[in-house]
C-alpha positions in Angstrom: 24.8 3.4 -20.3 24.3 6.1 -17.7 21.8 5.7 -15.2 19.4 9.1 -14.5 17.8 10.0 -10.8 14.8 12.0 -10.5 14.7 14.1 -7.1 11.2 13.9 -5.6 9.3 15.9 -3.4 11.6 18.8 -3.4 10.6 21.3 -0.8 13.1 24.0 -0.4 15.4 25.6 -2.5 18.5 24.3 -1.0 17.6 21.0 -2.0 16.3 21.7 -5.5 19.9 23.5 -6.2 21.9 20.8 -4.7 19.9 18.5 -7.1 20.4 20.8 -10.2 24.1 21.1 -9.1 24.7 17.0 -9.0 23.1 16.8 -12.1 19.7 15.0 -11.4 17.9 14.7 -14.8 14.7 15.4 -13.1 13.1 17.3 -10.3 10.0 16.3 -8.3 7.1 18.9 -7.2 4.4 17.3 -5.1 0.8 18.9 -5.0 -1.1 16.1 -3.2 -2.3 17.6 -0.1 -1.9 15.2 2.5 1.9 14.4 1.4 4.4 15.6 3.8 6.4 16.8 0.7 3.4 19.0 -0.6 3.9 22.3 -1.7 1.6 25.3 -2.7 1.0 26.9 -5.8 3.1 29.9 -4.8 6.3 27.7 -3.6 6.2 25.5 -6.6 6.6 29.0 -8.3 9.8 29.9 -6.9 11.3 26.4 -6.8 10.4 26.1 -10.5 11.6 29.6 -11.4 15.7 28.1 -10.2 15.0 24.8 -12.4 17.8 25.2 -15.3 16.5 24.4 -19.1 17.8 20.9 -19.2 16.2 19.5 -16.4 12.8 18.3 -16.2 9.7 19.2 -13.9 7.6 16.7 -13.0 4.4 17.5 -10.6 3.0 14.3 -8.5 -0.3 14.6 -8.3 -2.9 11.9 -7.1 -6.2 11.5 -9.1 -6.2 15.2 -9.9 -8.9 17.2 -11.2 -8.6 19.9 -14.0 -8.8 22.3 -11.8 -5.6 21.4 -10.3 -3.7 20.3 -13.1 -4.2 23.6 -15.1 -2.7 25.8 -12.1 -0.1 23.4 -11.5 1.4 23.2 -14.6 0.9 26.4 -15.3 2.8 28.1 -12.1 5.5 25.5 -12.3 5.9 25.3 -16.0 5.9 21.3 -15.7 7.0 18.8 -18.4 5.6 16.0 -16.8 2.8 14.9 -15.2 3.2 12.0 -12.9 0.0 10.3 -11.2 0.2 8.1 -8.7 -3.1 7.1 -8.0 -5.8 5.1 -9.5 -6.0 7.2 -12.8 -7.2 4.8 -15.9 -6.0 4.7 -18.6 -8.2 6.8 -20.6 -7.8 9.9 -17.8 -4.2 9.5 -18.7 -4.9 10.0 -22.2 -7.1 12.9 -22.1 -4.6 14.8 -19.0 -2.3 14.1 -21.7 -4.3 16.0 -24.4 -6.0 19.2 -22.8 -3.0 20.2 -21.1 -0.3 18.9 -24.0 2.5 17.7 -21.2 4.0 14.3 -21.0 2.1 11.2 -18.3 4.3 9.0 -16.0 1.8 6.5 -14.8 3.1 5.1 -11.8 2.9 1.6 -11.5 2.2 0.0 -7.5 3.8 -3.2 -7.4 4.0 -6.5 -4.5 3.6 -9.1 -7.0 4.5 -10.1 -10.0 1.1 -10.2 -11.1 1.0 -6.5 -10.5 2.9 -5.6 -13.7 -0.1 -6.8 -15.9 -1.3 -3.3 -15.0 1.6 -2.0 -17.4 -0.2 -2.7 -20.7 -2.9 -0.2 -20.5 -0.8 2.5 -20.0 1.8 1.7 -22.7 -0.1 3.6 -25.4 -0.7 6.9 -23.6 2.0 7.3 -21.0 5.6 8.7 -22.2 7.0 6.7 -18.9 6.5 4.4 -16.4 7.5 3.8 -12.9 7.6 1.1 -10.6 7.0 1.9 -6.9 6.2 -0.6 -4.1 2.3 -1.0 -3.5 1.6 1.3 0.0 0.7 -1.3 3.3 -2.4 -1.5 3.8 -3.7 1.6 6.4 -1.2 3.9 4.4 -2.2 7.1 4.1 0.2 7.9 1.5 0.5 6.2 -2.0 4.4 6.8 -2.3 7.1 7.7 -0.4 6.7 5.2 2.1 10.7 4.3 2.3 9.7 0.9 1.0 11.0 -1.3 -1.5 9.6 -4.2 -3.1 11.0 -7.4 -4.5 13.5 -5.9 -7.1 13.8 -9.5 -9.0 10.4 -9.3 -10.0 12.0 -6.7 -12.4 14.8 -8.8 -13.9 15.0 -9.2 -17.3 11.7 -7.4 -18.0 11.3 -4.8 -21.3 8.8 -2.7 -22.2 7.8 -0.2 -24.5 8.6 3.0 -22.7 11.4 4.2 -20.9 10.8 3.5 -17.0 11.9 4.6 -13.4 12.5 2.6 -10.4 11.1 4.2 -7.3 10.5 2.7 -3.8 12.6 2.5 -0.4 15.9 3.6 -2.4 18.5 5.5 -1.0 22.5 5.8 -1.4 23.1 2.4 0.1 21.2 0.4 -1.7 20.7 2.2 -4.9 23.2 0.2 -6.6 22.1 -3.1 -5.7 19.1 -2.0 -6.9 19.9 -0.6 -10.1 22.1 -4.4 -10.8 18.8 -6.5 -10.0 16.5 -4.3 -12.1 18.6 -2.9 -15.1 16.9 0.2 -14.3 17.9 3.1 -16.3 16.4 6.1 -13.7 16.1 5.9 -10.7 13.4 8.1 -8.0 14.6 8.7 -4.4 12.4 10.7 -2.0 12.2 9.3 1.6 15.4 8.3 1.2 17.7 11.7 1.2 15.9 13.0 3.6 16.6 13.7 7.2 12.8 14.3 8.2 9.5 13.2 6.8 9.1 16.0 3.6 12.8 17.5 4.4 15.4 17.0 1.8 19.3 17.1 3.3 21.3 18.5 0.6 24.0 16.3 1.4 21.8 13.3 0.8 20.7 14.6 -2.5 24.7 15.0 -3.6 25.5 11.5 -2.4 23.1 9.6 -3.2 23.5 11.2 -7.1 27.0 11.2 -6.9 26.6 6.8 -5.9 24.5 7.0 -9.4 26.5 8.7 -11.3 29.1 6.3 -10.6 27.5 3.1 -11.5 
């Protein structure tokens, strides 16, 4: 079975269409403010606007408010929510709703105890992912170019489909991918050649490694 990549945090345009180009199932638009990877309401706009059809738009948000979600969705035309932050359950479920798109809860893990968490969102989430849980004194809750300890994930099953997400990049993507039996994959920090800048290259490498496996 194929394994799919998600491109997060897409800034510019010549990463977006390099993505798009090397076939990434799913793009990445971040609208948390304090993420070097954030973008405005007008440049999610014109990134959106060159997303083909068949791939998906996902917006990262971080316990949103209404407010935000509406104009998101609605000046990128997203598919997908994904929230990474400490949204219950029961936000999930009502985001999910009042603005009819699907949730990705994103799971933080460290410990194996950390995938209890997984449960509640089962019912009201159309996916999950698994990133590593930030250090402490983080000021961001992803895209930290860590990983966690990829076994925990052997041999696991749930009821939705999943991502992998965490300190990936095109060296190691593989390794991960054979630990975890992960399906899709999210990169971020790891095709980029700046905090919040995407290299094109990167992006066609690292889904070219994927595509391969």
């Amino acid at each position: 079975m194929a394994v799919d990549t998600k491109i997060c945090g897409i800034t510019s345009a010549e990463a977006l269409d390099a993505a798009v180009a090397h076939r990434a199932r799913f793009v990445g638009l971040n609208f948390f403010e304090k993420s070097p990877r954030f973008v405005s309401m007008e440049e999610a706009r014109a990134l959106a606007a060159r997303v083909p059809g068949a791939v998906g738009k996902v917006g990262v948000f971080v316990d949103p408010d209404d407010m935000l979600l509406e104009g998101a969705i609605a000046a990128a035309g997203l598919s997908m929510v994904q929230l990474h932050g400490q949204e219950a359950p029961e936000r999930a479920a009502d985001i999910r709703t009042r603005f009819g798109v699907d949730i990705m809860k994103v799971i933080k893990v460290s410990e194996a105890d950390d995938l209890e968490a997984v449960a509640g969102y089962e019912p009201v989430a159309e996916w999950l992912m698994f990133d590593t849980k930030p250090p402490k004194g983080a000021t961001l809750p992803g895209g930290n170019a860590i990983a966690f300890d990829w076994r925990l994930m052997a041999g696991r099953s749930f009821r939705r489909p999943w991502m992998l997400a965490g300190g990936l990049d095109p060296e190691n993507v593989a390794e991960a991918v054979n630990l975890t039996g992960a399906r899709c994959v999210d990169v971020s920090s790891g095709v980029e050649s700046a905090p919040g800048v995407k290299d094109p290259e990167k992006v066609r490498i690292f889904l070219d490694k994927v595509r391969r496996l």
